[in-house]
N, C-alpha and C positions, 0 to 999 in steps of 0.2 A: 527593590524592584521585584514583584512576580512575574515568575515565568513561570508557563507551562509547558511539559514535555511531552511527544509523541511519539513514543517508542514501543516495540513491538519485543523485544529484547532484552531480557535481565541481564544480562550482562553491560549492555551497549549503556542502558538504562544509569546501572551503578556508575561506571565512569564516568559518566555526565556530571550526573549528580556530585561526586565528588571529585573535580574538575573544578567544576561550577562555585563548591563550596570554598575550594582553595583560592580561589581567580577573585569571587568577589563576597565575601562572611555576609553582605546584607543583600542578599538574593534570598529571593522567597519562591520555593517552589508549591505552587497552589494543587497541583495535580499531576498525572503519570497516564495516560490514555494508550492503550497498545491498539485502537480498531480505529477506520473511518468512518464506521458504525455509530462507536462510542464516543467519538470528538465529536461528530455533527449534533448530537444529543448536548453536550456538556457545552458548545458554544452557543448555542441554540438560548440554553438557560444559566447560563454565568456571566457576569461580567468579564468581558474579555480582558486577558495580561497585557504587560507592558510590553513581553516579547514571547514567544513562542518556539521549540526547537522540535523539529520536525522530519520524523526519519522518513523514506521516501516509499517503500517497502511497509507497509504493514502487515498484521495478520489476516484481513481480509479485502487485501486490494492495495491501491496506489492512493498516498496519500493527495494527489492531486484531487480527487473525487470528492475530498472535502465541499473544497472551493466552489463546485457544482449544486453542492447541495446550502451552504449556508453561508455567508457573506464574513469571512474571517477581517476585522479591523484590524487585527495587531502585526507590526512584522514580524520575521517570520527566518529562521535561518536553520535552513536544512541540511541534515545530517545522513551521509548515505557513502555506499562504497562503491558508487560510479568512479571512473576514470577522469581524470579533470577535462580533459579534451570534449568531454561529453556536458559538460558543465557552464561553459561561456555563459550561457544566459543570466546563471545565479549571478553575476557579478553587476546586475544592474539594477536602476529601481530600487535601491534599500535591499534586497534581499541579498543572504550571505549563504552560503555553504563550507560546512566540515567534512570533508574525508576522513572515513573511518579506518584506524584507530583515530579515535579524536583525541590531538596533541596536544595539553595545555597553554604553549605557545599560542596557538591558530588561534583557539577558543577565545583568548585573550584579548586578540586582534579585532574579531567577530563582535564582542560586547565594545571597542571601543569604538568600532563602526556605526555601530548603534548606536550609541551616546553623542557620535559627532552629527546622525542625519536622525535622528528623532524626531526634529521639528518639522520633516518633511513626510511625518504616515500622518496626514490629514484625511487621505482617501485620494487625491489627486494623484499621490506617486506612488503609489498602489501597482506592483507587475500585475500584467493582464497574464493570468495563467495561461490559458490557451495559447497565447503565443510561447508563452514559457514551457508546455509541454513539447511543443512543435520543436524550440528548439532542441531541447533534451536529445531530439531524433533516437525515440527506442528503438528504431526500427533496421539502426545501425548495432544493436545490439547480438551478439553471437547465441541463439536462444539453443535449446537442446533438439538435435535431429533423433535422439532414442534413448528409451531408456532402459537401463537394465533391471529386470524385475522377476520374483521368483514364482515357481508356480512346482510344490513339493519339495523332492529336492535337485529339481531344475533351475539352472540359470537361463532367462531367455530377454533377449535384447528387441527391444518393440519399440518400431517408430513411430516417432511423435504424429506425424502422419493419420496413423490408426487409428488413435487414441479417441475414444469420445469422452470420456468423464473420468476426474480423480475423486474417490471418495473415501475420508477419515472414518474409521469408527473403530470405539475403545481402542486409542491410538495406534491404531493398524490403519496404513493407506493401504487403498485396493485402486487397481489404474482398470479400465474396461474399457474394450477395443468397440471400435465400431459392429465389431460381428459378433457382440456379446461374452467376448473370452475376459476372463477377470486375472488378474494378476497380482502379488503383492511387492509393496513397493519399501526400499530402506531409504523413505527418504520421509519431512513431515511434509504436510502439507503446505506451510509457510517456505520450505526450499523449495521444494515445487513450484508454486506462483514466479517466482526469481527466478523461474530455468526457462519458461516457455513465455513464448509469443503472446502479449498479452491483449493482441488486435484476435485472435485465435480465442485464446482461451480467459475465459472470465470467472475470479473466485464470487461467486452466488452469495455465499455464505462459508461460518468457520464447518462445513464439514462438505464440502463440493466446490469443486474447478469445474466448468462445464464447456465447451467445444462449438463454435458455432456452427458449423457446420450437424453436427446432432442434436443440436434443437429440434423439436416439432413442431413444439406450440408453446406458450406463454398464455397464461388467463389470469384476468383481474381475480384479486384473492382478499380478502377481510382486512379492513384496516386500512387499504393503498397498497397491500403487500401484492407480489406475483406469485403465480406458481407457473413452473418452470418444468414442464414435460419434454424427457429426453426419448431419444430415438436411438440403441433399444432403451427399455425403459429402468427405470433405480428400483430399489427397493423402499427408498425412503423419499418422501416428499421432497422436492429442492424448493424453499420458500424465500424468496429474496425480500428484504424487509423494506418496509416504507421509507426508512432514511436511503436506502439505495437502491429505491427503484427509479426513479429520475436518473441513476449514474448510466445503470444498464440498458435501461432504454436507449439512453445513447449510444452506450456501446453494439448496439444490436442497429442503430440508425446510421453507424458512420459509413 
């Protein structure tokens, strides 16, 4: 059987994989994708696996975004460290979910789920994502009201509120407030994405989280890409790329 992984996580990653390796010796894993970036490209041109496991959290966004952008055949059982109460939906439609630590027991369970409803991913019993996000309800999710961030050798605690843009560089986050004050942040920017609101804030790309609210403008850019002019302004271009400008737009349309 191949499967493909989507993980964002070397660590989350290894346990999988040898988990996986214990659970079933004739599993074949084809590939390791950590972006929604980099999956919508590799399904786009690969033949798609027989299963798929799918962390929900990547390094540049949610991996529902996928789904938006490229028609995934295969199911699909997602891995992630929501709360199961938040989770109801995973349990319909052939789709499974793992809570993280994933236990070899579950896992177990998961592949034998699979094997019993296989002959039903024809495309007809297929979850409709969009309702599967709805139910997710992130919205019930407890996102961060401030964060604490330094500036010399000050501590100074800034709320989310403020906040117009997180931006990485040579792995140093800097948070910048609506009135142009910069800060430095102990956190990456993949924990970031996990803490805030994510009707609010959207990861552009791996080196900016951007604020809707401090948008200006958005202009057609080379290729289908955007470019993304904030309010004040970056130092560095925010280019959202053509696999994810279809996502964002939406996100700027809901």
């Amino acid at each position: 059987m191949k499967v493909l992984i989507i993980e964002d996580e070397a660590p989350a990653f290894r346990r999988l994989q040898k988990i996986l390796e214990e659970t079933d010796p004739d599993i074949d894993i084809v590939e390791v994708i950590d972006s929604v970036e980099d999956s919508v490209k590799w399904f786009r041109h690969h033949e798609h696996p027989h299963l798929v496991f799918m962390d929900i959290q990547l390094s540049d966004g949610i991996s529902f975004e996928i789904f938006d952008q490229v028609k995934v055949t295969a199911p699909v059982i997602f891995t992630t460290a929501f709360d199961e109460y938040m989770l109801k939906a995973f349990k319909v439609n052939s789709i499974d979910y793992l809570l993280k630590p994933i236990r070899q027991e579950e896992l177990a369970k998961s592949l034998e789920k699979y094997q019993e409803l296989r002959q039903s991913f024809s495309g007809e019993g297929q979850v409709n994502i969009s309702e599967l996000v709805k139910e997710i309800r992130l919205d019930d999710k407890k996102f961060k009201s401030r964060f604490l961030a330094k500036q010399g050798d000050k501590l100074i605690s800034i709320e989310t509120e403020s906040i117009a843009y997180f931006h990485s560089r040579h792995g140093v986050v800097h948070l910048v407030t609506l009135e142009n004050k910069k800060f430095i942040l102990d956190h990456t920017l993949d924990e970031v994405s996990q803490e805030i609101d994510p009707e609010k804030f959207y990861r552009a790309n791996r080196q900016f989280i951007v604020r809707f609210k401090a948008i200006a403008m958005v202009h057609r850019y080379h290729k289908g890409k955007l470019l993304v002019e904030m309010s004040p302004k970056t130092d560095e271009e925010i280019i959202v790329s053509a696999e994810k400008a279809s996502s964002f737009k939406g996100w700027l349309d809901q």
